[in-house]
DRENFITI-421806 format. One record per atom (N, C-alpha, C): atom name; y, z, x. Coordinates in nm, 2 decimals, m for minus. Example, Ala and Ser with C-alpha at 12.3 -4.5 7.8 and 13.67 -1.06 7.14 Angstrom:
# DRENFITI-421806
SITE  atomo      c2      c3      c1
SITE      N   m0.57    0.78    1.32
SITE     CA   m0.45    0.78    1.23
SITE      C   m0.33    0.78    1.32
SITE      N   m0.22    0.71    1.28
SITE     CA   m0.11    0.71    1.37
SITE      C    0.00    0.79    1.29
***
This chain:
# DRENFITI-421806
SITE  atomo      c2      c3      c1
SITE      N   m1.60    0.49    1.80
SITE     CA   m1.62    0.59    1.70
SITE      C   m1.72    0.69    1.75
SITE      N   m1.71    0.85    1.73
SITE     CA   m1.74    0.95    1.75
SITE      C   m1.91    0.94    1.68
SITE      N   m1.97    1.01    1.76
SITE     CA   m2.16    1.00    1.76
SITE      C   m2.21    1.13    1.70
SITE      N   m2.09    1.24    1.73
SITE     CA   m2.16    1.36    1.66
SITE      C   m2.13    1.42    1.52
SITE      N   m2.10    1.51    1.47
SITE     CA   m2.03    1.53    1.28
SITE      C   m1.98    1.39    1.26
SITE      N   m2.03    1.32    1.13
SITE     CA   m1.91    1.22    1.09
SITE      C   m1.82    1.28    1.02
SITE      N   m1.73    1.14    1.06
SITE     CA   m1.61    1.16    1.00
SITE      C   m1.59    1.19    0.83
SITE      N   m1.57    1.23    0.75
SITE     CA   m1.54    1.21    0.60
SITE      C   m1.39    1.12    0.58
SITE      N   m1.47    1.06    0.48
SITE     CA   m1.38    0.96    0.44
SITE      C   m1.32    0.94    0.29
SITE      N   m1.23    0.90    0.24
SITE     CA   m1.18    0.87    0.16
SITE      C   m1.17    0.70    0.09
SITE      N   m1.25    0.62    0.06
SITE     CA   m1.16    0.49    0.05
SITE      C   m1.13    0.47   m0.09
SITE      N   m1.01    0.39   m0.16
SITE     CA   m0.94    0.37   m0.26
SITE      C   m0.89    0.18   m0.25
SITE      N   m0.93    0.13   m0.36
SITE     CA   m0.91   m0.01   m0.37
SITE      C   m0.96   m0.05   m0.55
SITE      N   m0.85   m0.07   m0.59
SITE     CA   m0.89   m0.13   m0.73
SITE      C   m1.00   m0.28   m0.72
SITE      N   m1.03   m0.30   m0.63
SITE     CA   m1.14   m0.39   m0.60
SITE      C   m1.29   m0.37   m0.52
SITE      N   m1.37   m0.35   m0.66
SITE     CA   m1.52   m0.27   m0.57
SITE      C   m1.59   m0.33   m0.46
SITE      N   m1.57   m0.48   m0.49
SITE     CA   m1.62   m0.54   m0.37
SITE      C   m1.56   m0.52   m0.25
SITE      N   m1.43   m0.50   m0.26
SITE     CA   m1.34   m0.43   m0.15
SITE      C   m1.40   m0.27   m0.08
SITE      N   m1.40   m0.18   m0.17
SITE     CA   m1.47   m0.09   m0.16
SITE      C   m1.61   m0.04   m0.10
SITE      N   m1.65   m0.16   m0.16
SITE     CA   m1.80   m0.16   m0.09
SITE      C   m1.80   m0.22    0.05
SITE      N   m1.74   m0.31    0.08
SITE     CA   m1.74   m0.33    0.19
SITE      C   m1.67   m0.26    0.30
SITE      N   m1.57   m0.19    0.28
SITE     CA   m1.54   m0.10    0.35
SITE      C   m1.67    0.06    0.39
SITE      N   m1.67    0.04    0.27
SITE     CA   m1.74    0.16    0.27
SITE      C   m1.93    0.13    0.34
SITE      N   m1.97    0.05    0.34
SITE     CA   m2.04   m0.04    0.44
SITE      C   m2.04   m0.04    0.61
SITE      N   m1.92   m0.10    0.58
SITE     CA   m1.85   m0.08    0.73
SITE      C   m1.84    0.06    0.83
SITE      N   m1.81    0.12    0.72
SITE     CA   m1.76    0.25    0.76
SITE      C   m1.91    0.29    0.80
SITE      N   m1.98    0.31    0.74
SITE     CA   m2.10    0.37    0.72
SITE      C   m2.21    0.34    0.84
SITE      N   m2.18    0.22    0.89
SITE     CA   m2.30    0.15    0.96
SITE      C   m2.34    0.18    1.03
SITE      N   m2.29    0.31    1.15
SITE     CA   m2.34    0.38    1.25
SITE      C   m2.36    0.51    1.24
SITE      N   m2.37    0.57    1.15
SITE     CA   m2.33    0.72    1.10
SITE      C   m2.23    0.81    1.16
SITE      N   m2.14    0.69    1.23
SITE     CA   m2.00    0.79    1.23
SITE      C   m1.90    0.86    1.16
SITE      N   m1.88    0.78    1.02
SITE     CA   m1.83    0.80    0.93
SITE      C   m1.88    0.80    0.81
SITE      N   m1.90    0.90    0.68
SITE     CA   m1.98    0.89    0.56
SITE      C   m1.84    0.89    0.46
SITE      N   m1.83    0.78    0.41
SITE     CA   m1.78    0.80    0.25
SITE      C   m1.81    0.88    0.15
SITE      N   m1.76    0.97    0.17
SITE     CA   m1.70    1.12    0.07
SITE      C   m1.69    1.11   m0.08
SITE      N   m1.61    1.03   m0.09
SITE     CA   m1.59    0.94   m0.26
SITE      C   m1.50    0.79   m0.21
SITE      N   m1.47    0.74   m0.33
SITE     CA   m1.39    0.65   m0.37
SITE      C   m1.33    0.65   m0.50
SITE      N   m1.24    0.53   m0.52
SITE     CA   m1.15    0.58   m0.62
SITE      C   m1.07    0.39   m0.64
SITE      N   m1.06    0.38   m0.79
SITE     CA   m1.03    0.30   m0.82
SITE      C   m0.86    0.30   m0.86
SITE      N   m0.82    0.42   m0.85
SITE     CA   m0.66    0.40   m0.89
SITE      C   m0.62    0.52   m0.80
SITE      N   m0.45    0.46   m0.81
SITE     CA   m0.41    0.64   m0.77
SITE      C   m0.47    0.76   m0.79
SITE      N   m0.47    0.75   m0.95
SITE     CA   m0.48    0.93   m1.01
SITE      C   m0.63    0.94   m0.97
SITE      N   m0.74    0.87   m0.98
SITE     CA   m0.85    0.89   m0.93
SITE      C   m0.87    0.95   m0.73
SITE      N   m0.78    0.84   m0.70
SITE     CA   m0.75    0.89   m0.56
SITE      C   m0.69    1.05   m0.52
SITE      N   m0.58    1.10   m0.61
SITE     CA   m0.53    1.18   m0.59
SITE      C   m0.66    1.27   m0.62
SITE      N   m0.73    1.28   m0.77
SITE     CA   m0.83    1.39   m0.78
SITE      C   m0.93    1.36   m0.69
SITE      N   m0.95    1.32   m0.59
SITE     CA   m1.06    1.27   m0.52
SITE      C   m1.00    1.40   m0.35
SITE      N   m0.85    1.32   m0.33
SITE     CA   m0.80    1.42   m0.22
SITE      C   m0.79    1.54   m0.27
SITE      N   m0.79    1.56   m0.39
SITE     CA   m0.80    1.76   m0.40
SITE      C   m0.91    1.78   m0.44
SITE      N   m0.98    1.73   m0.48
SITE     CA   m1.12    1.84   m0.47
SITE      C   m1.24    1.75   m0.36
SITE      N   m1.24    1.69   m0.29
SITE     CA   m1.31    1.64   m0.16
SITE      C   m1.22    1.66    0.00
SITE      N   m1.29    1.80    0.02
SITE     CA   m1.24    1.76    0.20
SITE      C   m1.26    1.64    0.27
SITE      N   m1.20    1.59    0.34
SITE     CA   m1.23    1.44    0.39
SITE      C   m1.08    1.47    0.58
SITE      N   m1.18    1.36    0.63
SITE     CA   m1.07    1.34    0.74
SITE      C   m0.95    1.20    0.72
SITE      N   m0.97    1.12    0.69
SITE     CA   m0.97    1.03    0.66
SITE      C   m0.95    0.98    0.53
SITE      N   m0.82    0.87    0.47
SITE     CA   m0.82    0.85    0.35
SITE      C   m0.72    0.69    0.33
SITE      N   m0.83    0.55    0.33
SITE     CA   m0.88    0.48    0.34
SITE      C   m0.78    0.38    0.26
SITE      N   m0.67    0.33    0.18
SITE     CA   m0.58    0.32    0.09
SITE      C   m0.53    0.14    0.05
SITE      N   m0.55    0.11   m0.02
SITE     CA   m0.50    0.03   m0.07
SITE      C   m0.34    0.04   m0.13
SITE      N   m0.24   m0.02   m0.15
SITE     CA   m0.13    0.07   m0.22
SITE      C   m0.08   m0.04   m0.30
SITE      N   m0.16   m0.12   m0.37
SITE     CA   m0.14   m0.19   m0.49
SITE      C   m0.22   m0.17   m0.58
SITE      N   m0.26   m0.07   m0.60
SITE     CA   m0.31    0.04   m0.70
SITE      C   m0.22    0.03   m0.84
SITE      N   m0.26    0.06   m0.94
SITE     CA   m0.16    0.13   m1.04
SITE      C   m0.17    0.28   m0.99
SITE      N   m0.02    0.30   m1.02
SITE     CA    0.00    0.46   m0.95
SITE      C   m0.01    0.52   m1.07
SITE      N    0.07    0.62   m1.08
SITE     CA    0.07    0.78   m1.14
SITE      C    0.17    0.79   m1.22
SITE      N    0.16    0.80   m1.35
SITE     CA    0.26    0.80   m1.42
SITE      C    0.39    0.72   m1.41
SITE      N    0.34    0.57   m1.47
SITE     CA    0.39    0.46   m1.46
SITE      C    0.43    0.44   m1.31
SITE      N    0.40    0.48   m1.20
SITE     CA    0.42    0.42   m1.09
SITE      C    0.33    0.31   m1.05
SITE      N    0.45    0.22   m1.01
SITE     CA    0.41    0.07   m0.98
SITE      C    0.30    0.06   m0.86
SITE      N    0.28    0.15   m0.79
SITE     CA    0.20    0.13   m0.70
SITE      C    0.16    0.29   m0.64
SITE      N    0.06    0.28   m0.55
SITE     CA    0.05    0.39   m0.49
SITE      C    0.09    0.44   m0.39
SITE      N    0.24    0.38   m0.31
SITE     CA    0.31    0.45   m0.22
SITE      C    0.34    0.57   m0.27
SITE      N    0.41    0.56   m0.35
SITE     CA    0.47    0.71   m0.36
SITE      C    0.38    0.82   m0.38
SITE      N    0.25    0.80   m0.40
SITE     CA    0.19    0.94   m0.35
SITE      C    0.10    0.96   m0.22
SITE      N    0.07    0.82   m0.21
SITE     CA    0.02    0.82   m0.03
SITE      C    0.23    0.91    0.09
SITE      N    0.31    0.84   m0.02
SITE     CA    0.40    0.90    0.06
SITE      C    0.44    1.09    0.10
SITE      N    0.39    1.11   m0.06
SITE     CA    0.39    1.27   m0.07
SITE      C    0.29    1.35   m0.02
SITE      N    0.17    1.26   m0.01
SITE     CA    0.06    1.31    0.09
SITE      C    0.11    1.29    0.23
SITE      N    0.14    1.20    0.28
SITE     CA    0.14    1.20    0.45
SITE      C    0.23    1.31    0.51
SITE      N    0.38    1.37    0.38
SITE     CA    0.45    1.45    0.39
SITE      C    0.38    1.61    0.42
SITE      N    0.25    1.60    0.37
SITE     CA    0.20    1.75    0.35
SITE      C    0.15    1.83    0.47
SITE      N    0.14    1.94    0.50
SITE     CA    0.14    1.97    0.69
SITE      C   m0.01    1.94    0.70
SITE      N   m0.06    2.00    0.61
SITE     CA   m0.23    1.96    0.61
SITE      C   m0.31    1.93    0.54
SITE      N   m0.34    1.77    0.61
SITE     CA   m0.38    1.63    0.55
SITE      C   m0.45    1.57    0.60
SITE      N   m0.54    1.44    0.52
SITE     CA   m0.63    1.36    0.58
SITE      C   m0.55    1.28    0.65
SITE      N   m0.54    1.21    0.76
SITE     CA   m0.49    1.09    0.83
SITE      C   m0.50    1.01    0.69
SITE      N   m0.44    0.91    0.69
SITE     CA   m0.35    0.81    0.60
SITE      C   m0.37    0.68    0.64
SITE      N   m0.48    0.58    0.61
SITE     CA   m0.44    0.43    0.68
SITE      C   m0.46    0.35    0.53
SITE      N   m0.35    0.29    0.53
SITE     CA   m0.29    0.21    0.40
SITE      C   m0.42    0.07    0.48
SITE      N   m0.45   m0.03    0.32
SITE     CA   m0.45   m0.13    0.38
SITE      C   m0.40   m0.21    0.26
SITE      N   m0.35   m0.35    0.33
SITE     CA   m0.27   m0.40    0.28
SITE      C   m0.29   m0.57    0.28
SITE      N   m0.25   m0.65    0.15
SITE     CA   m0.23   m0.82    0.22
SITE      C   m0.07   m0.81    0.22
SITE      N    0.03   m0.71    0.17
SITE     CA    0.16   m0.75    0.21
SITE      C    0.23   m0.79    0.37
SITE      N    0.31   m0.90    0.35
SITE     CA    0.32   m0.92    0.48
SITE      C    0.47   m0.91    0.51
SITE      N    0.57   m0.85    0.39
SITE     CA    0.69   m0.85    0.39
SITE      C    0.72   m0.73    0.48
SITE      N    0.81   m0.73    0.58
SITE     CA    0.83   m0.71    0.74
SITE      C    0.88   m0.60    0.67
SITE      N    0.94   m0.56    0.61
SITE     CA    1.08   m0.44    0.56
SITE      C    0.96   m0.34    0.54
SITE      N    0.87   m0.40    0.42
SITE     CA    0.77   m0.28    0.33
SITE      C    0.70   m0.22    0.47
SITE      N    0.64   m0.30    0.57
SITE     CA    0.54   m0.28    0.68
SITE      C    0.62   m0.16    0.77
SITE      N    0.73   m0.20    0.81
SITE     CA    0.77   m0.09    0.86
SITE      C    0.79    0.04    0.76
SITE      N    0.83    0.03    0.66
SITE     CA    0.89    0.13    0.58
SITE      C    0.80    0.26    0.58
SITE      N    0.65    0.19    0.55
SITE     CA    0.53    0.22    0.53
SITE      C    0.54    0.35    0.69
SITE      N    0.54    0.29    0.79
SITE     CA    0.56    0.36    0.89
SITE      C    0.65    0.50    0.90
SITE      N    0.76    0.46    0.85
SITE     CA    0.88    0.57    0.87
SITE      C    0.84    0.65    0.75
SITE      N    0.72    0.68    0.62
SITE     CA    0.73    0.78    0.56
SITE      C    0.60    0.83    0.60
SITE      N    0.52    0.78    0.70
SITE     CA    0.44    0.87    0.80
SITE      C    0.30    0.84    0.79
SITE      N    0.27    0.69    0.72
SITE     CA    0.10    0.67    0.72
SITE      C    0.06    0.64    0.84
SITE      N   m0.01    0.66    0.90
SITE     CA   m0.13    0.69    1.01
SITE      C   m0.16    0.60    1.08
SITE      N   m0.18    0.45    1.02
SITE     CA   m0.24    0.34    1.02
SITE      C   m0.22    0.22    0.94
SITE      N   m0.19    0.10    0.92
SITE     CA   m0.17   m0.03    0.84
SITE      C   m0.27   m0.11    0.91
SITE      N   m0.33   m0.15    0.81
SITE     CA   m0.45   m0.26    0.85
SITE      C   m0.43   m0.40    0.78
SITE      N   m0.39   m0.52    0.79
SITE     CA   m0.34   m0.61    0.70
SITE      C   m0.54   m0.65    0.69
SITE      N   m0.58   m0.67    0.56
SITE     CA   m0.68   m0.73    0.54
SITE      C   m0.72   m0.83    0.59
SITE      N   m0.66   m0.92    0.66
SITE     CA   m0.70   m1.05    0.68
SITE      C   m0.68   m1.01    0.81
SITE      N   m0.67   m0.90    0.91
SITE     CA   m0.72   m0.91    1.03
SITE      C   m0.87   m0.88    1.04
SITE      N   m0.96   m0.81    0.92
SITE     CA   m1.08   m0.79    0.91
SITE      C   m1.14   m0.66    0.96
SITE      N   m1.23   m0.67    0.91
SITE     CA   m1.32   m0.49    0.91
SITE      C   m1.31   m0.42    1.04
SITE      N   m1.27   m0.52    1.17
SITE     CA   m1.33   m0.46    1.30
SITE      C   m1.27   m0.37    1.29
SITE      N   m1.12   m0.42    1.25
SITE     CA   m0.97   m0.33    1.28
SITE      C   m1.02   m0.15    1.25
SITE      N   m1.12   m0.12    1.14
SITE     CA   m1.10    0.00    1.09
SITE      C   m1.16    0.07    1.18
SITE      N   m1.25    0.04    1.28
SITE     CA   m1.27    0.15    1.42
SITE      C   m1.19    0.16    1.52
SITE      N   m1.13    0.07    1.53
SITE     CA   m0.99    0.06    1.61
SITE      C   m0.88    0.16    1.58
SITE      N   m0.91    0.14    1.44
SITE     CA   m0.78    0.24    1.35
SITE      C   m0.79    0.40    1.40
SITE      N   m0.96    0.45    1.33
SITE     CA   m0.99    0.53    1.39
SITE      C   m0.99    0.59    1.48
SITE      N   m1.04    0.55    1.59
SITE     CA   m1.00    0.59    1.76
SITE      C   m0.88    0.57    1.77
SITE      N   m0.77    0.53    1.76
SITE     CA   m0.65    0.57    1.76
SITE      C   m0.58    0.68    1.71
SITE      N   m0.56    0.68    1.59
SITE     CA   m0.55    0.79    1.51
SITE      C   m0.61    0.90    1.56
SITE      N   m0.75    0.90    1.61
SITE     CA   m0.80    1.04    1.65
SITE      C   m0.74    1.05    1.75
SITE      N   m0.68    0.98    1.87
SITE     CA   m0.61    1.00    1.99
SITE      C   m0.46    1.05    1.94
SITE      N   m0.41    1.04    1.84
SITE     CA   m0.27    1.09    1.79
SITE      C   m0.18    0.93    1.81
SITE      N   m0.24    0.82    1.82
SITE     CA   m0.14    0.75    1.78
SITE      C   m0.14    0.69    1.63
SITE      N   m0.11    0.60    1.60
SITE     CA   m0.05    0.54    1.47
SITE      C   m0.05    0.38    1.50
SITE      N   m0.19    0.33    1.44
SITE     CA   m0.25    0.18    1.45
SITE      C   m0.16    0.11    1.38
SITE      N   m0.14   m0.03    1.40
SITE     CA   m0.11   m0.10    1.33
SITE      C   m0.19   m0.25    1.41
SITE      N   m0.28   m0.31    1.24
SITE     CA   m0.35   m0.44    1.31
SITE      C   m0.31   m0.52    1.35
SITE      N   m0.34   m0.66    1.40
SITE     CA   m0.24   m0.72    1.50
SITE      C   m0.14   m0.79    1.41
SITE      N   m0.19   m0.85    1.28
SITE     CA   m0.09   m0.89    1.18
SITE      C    0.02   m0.85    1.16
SITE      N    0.00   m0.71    1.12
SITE     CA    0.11   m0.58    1.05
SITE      C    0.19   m0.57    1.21
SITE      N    0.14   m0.54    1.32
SITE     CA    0.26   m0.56    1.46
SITE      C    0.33   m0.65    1.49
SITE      N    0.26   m0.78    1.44
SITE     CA    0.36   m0.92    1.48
SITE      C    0.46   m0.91    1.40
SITE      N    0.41   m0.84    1.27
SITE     CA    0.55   m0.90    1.17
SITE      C    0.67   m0.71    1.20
SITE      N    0.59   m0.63    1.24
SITE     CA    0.69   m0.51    1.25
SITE      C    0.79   m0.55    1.37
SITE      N    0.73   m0.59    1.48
SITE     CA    0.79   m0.60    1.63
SITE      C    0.92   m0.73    1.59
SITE      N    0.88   m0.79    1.48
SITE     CA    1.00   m0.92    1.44
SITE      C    1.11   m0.85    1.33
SITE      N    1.12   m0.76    1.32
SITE     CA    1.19   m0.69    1.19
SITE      C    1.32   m0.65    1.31
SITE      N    1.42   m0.72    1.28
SITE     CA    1.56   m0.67    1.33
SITE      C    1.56   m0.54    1.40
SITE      N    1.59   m0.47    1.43
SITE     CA    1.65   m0.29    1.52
SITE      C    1.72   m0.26    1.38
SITE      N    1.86   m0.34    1.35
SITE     CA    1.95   m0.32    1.25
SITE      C    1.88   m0.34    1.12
SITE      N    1.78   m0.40    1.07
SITE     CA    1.75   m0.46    0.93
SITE      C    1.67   m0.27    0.89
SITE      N    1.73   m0.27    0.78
SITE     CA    1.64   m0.17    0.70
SITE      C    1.53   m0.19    0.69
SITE      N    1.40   m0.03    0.68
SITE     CA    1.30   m0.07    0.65
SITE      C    1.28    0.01    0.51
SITE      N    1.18   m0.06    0.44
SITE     CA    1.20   m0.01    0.29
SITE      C    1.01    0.01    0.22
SITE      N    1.01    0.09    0.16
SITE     CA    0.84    0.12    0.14
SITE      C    0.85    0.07    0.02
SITE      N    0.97    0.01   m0.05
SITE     CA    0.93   m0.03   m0.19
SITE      C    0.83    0.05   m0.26
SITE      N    0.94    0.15   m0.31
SITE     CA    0.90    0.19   m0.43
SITE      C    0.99    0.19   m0.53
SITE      N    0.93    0.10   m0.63
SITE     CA    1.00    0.06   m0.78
SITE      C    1.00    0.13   m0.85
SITE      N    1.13    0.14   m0.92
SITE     CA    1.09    0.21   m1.08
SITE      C    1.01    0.13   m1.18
SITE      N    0.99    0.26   m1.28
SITE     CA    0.93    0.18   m1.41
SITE      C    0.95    0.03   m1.43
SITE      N    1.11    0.04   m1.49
SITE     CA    1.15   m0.04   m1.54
SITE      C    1.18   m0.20   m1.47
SITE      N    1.18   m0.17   m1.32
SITE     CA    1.16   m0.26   m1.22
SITE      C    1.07   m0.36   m1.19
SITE      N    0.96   m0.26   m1.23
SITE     CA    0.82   m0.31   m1.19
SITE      C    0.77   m0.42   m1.36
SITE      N    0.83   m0.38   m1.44
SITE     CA    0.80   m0.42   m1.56
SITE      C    0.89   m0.58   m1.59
SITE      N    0.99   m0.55   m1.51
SITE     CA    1.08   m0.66   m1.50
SITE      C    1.00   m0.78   m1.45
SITE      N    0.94   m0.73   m1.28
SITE     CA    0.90   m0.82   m1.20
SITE      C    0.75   m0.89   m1.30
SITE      N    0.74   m0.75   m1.38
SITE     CA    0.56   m0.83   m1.47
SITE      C    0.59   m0.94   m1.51
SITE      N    0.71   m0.96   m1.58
SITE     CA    0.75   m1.06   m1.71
SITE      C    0.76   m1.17   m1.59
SITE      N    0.82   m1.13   m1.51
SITE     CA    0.91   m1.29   m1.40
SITE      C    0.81   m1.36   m1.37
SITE      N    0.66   m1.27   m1.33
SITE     CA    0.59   m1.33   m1.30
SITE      C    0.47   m1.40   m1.40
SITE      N    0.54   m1.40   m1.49
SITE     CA    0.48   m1.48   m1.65
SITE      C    0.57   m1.58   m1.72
SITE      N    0.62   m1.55   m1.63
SITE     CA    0.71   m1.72   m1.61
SITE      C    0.87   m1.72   m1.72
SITE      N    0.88   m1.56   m1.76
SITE     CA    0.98   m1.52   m1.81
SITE      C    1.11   m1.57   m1.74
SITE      N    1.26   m1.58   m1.77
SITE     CA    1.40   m1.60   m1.74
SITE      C    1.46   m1.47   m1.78
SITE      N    1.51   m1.47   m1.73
SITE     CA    1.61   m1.31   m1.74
SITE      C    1.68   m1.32   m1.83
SITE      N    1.73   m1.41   m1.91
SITE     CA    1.74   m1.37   m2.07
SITE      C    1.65   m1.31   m2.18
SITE      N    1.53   m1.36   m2.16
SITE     CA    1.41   m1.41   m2.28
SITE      C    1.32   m1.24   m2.19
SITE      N    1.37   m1.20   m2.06
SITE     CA    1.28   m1.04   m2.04
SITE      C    1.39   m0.93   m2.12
SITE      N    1.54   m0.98   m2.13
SITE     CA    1.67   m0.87   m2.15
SITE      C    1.62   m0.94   m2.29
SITE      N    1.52   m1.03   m2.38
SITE     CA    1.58   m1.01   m2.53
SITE      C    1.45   m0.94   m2.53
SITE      N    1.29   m0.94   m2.42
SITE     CA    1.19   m0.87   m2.47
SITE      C    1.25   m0.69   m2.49
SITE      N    1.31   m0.65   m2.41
SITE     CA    1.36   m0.50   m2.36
SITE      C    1.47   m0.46   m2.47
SITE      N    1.54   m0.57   m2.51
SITE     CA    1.69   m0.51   m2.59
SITE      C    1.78   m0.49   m2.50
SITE      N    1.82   m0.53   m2.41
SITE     CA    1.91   m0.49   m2.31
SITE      C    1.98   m0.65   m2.25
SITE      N    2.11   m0.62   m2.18
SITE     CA    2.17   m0.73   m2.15
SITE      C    2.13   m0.78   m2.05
SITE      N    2.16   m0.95   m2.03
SITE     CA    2.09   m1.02   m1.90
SITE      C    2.15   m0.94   m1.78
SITE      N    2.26   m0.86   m1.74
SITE     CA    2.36   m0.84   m1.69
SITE      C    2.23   m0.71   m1.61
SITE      N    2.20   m0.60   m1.75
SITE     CA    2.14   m0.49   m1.67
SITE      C    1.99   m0.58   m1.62
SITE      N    1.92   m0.63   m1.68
SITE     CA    1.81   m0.70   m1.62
SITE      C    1.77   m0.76   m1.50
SITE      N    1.91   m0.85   m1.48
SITE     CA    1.94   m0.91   m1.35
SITE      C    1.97   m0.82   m1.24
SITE      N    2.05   m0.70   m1.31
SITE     CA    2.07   m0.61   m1.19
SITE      C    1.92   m0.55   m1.17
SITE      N    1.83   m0.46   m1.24
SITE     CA    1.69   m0.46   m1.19
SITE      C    1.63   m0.51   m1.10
SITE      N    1.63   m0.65   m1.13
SITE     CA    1.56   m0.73   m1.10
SITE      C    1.61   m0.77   m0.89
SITE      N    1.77   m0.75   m0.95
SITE     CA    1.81   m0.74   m0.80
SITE      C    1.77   m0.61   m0.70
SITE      N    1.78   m0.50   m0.76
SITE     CA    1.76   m0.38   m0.69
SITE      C    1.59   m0.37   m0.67
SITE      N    1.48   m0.41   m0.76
SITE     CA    1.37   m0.46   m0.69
SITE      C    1.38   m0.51   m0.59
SITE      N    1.39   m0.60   m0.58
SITE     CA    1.40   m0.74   m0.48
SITE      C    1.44   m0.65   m0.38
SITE      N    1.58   m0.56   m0.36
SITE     CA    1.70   m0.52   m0.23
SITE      C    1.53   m0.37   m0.14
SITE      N    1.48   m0.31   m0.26
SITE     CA    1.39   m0.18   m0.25
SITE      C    1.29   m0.25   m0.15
SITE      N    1.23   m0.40   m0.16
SITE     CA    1.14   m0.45   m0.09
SITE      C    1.17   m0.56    0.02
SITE      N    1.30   m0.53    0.04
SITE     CA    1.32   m0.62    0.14
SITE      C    1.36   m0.76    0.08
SITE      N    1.33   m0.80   m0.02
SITE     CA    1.31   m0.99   m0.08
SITE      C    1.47   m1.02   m0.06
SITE      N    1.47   m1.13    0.04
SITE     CA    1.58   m1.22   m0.01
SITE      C    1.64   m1.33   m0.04
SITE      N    1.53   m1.39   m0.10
SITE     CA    1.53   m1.47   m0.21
SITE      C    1.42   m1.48   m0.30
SITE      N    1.48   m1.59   m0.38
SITE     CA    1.34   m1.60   m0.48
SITE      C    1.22   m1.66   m0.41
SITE      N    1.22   m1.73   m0.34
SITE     CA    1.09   m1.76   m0.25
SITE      C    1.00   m1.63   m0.21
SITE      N    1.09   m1.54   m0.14
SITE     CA    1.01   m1.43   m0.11
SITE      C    0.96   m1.34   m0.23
SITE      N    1.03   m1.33   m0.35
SITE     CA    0.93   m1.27   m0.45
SITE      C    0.87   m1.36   m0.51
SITE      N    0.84   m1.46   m0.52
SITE     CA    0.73   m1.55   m0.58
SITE      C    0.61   m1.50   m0.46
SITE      N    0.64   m1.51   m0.31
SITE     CA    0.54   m1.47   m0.23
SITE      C    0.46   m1.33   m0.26
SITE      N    0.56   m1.23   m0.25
SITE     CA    0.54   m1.06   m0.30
SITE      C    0.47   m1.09   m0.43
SITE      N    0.49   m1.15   m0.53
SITE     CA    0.40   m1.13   m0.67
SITE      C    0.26   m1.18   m0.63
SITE      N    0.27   m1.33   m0.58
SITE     CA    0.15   m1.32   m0.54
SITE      C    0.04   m1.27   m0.48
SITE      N    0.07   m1.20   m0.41
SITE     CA    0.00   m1.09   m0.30
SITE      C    0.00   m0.99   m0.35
SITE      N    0.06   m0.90   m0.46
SITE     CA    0.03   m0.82   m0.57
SITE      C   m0.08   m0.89   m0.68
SITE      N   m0.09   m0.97   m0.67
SITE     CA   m0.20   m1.03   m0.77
SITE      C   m0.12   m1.06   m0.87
SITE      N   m0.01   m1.05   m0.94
SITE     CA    0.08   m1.09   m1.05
SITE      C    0.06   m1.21   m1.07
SITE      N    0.09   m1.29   m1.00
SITE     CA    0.06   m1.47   m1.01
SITE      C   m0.08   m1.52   m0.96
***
């Protein structure tokens, strides 16, 4: 990490202790100063428009932005924009499809949490060199993702995301189609097109995905 101007930074994590430690980290040599932070999307987004920053630090199990389930979809509309902070998501998902997907709509960096803090100067120097980090977690599971298998950033609808709330409150797809008014038929399909959007192919693997969203 760079000795002279620091870096500005962005971090975002609905968990302060998270936050603080990042923001700790970041801080410890004066290469990098934390600019703001932000507990949700819409805080994050008003944070990227009125704070210049290099750097923008991301959680993406956020509540998003007008009923969006999470905060891909505007880290995704940001990485899209010509002039932008670098983008490094961090993540505990370990589902191979989302990891890559994450990749192909242009974030900067994936740091899986449980590789730990060192990774975020690693990330850094990379990124400033023009590549695109990924920690060793987030590469083992990318480099095992088929050539042929889709990759998917899982982004849910509303109504998706609302499905998965109930499943994981120990709801049956009848008793969520009599909470909604709607037939098990459209529910189940939801509930399938979640699942197909994040890669899950079975129920094992979204009992895993809820958990790691914190839902369970």
């Amino acid at each position: 990490m760079r000795t002279k101007t620091p870096l500005r930074a962005i971090v975002a994590d609905d968990h302060p202790v998270v936050v603080k430690g990042i923001q700790s980290f970041l801080e410890r040599d004066g290469a990098v100063r934390v600019v703001a932070t932000a507990r949700d999307t819409l805080e994050l987004a008003d944070a990227v428009d009125t704070t210049p920053c290099d750097f923008v630090f991301s959680d993406i199990g956020m509540r998003g932005i007008d009923g969006e389930n999470s905060s891909i979809s505007f880290l995704k509309r940001l990485s899209w924009q010509e002039r932008r902070p670098k983008v490094i998501v961090l993540t505990m998902l370990s589902q191979t499809r989302m990891l890559a997907g994450l990749v192909q709509i242009g974030v900067d960096g994936i740091i899986d949490k449980r590789d730990g803090l060192e990774c975020l100067g690693d990330a850094i120097a990379t990124v400033e060199a023009g590549g695109c980090f990924l920690s060793p977690c987030v590469e083992a599971a990318v480099r095992s993702l088929p050539l042929t298998s889709p990759a998917r950033a899982g982004v849910l609808s509303r109504r998706e995301w609302e499905v998965f709330q109930l499943y994981a409150r120990g709801l049956l797809v009848h008793e969520i189609a009599d909470h909604f008014g709607r037939s098990r038929k459209t529910i189940a399909t939801q509930k399938r097109s979640g699942m197909r959007k994040l890669g899950l192919e079975s129920e094992t693997e979204l009992v895993s995905y809820l958990q790691q969203v914190g839902l369970i």
